[in-house]
N, C-alpha and C positions, 0 to 999 in steps of 0.2 A: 504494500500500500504506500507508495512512494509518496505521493500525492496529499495523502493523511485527509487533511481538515480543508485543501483547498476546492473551491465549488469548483464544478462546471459552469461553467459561463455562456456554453454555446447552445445551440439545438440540437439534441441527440437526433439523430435520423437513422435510418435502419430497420430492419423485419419486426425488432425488438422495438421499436416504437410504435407501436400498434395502435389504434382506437377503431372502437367496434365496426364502423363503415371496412374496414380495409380487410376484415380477415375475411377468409374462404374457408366454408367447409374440410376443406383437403390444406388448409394449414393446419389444423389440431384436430382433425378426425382421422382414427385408424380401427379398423373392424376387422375381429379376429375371423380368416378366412376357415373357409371347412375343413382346411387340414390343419389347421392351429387348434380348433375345435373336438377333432379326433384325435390329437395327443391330448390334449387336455383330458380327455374321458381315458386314454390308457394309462394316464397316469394315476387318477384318482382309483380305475379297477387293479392297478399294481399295488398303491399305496393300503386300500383294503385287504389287498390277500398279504400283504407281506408291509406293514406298518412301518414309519421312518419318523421318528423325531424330529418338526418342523425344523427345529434350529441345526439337523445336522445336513440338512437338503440345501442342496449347492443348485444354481443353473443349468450344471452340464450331469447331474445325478438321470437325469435320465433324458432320452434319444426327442429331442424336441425343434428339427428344423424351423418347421412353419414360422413355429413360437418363435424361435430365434430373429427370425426376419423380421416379424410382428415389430418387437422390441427393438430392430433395431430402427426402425420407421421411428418409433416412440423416442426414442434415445435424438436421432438428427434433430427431430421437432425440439424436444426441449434444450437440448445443448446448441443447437444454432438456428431455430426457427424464432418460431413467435415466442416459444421457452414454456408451451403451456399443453397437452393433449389431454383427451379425452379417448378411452380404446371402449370398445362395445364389443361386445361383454359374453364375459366368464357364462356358463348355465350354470349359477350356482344353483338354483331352484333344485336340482339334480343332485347336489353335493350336503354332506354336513358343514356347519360352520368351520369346523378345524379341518374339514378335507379342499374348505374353499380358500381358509388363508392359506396354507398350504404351496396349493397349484400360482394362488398372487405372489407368494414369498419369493417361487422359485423365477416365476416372471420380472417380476421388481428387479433381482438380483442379476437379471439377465440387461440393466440401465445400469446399475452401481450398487455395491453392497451395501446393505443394512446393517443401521449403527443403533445404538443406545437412545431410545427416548425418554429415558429419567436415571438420575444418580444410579437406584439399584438396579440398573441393568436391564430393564423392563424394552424388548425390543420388538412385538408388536403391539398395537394399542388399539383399543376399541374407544372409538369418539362417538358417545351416549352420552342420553339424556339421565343421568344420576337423582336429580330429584336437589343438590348440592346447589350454594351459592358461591358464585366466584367472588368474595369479598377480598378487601384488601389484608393482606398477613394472613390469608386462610389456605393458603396452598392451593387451593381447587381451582382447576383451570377451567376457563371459558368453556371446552370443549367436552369437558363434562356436564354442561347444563343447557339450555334449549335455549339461551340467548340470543340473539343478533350478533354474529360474528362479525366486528369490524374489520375491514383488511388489514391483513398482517402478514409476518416472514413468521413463520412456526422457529420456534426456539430464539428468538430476536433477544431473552434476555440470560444469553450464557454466551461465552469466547468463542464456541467453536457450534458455526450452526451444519444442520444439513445443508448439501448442495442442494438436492432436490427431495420434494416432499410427494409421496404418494398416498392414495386413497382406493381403495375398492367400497362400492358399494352393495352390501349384503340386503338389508330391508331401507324400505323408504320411511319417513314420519308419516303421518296422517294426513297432513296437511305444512305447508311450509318447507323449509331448511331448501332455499334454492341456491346453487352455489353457483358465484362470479368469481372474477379473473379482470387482474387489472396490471397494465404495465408499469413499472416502478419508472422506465424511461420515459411512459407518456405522462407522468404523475409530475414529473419531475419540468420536463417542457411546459403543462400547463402551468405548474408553480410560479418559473421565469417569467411566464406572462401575467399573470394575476398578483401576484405578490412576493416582487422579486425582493421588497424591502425584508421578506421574512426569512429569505432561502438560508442569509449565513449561518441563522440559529438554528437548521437543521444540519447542520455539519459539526455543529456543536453538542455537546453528550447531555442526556439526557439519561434520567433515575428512572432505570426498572424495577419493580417488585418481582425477585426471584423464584417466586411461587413454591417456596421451602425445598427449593432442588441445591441443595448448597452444603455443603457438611456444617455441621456443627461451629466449629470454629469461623467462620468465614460470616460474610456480610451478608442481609437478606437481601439486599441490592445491589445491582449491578450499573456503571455507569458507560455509556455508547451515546453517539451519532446515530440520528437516523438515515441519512446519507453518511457515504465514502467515496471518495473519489481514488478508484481505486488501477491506477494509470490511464484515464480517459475512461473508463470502464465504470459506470454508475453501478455500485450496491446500495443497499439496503436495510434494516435493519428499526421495522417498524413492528410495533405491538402498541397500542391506542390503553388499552385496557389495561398492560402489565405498567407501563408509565402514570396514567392517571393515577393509580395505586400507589405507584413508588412516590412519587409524590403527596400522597394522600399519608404515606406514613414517615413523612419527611417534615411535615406541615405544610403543603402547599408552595405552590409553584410562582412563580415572577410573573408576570405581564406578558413579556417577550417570549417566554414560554407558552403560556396559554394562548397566546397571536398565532404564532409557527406553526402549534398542534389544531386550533380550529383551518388555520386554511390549509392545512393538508385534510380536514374533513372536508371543507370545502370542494375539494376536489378531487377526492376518492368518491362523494356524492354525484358526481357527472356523467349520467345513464349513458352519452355517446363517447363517454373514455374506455367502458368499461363491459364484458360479455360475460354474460349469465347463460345455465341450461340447469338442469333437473337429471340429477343422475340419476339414471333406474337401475335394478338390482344386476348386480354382475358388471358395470363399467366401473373401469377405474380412470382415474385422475393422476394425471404426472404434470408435476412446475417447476419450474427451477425457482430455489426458494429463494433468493438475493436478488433475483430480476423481476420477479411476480410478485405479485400481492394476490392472496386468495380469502374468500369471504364468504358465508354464509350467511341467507336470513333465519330471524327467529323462526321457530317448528312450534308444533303442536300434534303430541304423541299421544299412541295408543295406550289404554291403561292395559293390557296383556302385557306380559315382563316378553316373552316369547314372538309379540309382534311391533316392538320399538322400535324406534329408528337406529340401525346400526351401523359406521361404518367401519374400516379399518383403517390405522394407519402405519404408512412405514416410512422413515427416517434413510435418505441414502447419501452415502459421502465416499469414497475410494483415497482421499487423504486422511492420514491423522491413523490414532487409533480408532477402535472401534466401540469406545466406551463414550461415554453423556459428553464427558469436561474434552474429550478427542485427545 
């Protein structure tokens, strides 16, 4: 990060500076064909007759051309496309829950390895409605509870985040949880335009609430930029919710602060910056998590424990180690 704390000054331009008129279907859509779909069923009838411990199942553990190809459509898109895809879809209908992460794990893996999504080690994750309040110092994350997910970089408040975040989708809510997608370089273009007086103090760090992922000894907070300029290369490193908090247990926040962070609502609120869909059972989602911004709306779930809104998630990074802190 050569560059550190200095802005961008210019217009980013490029694939990666997207707004909803410009994408095409066939930039972030990829449908697993009928031979991707026929491994996928030999694998799940191998994994029944002869059982494998999800975490010890590799990408190449078993004979998966198609899939391969699949993935790697998936992998171009988010490493040098729009940075965002959507695949259609798994038959989990067909599958148990652990036979469906599973065959996702082994897919995921076939983009970048799967890392650590909490201190202990916890490396897939189920983002459910818990019934939990994400309060400030209560640990419980957003994505535990059926709120309005503002955009954000998953893991925005620890040193070492994922590169790219994935999601399969198992059950829908009842009603609600529509997920968006938004480009951090078009977030950033509209900022220069609308309020370029506030861009510096988004290069300047900002108090996260560490959501009790932190050992003992160390600080509940963490401090970052929500921009980096990161040799010409815009990153990111927004969470709305885990800052209001850090700040909430800090005593509140300065002027300049609360400016910075409403016009970045401001303009994460911008329906033509930004593309939503409705994931149905069995597609997953892949973003590169430093270029995208990903969002969901508030849900309204079924009371059956059995037919809630589930999805998965997976954490993937090929630097660092393979643990939360990398």
């Amino acid at each position: 990060m050569a560059d550190g704390g200095l802005p961008i000054t210019q217009t980013i331009v490029g694939k990666d500076a997207w707004v909803r008129a410009d994408l095409k279907e066939s930039d972030w859509r990829v449908v697993l064909p009928p031979e991707a779909l026929r491994e996928v069923r030999e694998v799940v009838a191998s994994l029944r007759e002869q059982p494998v411990p999800l975490l010890a199942l590799r990408p190449d553990s078993y004979d998966m051309p198609a899939c391969r190809s699949a993935m790697q459509k998936v992998s171009a898109i988010v490493n040098t496309g729009v940075k965002f895809a959507l695949v259609e879809r798994l038959p989990v209908e067909e599958m148990s829950e652990d036979e469906a992460k599973a065959v996702y794990w082994m897919l995921a893996s076939m983009i970048a390895r799967p890392v650590a999504q909490k201190l202990d080690g916890t490396m897939i994750y189920d983002v459910t409605d818990t019934g939990k309040k994400p309060l400030p110092g209560s640990g419980v994350r957003p994505d535990k509870s059926n709120v309005d997910l503002q955009f954000h970089n998953d893991n925005a408040y620890n040193r070492v985040m994922p590169e790219i975040v994935g999601l399969l989708c198992i059950r829908k809510a009842r009603s609600g949880g529509t997920s968006r997608v938004m480009s951090f370089a078009t977030a950033h273009n509209r900022l220069r335009e609308r309020f370029p007086d506030r861009l510096d103090r988004l290069y300047e760090p900002f108090v996260f609430d560490r959501q009790k992922e932190h050992r003992p000894d160390e600080s509940p907070l963490f401090e970052a930029p929500i921009f980096i300029n990161d040799n010409g290369t815009l990153l990111a490193r927004l969470g709305q919710h885990q800052i209001k908090n850090g700040y909430a247990l800090t005593g509140g926040m300065d002027e300049a602060t609360r400016q910075a962070l409403l016009a970045v609502d401001e303009v994460f609120r911008e329906p033509a910056l930004q593309f939503e869909f409705d994931m149905q059972p069995g597609d997953m989602q892949f973003a590169r998590n430093c270029e995208v911004g990903h969002s969901r709306t508030e849900f309204h779930d079924f009371e059956e424990p059995g037919k809630k809104r589930l999805l998965v998630r997976l954490w993937l990074r090929d630097h660092g180690k393979p643990g939360y802190v990398g």
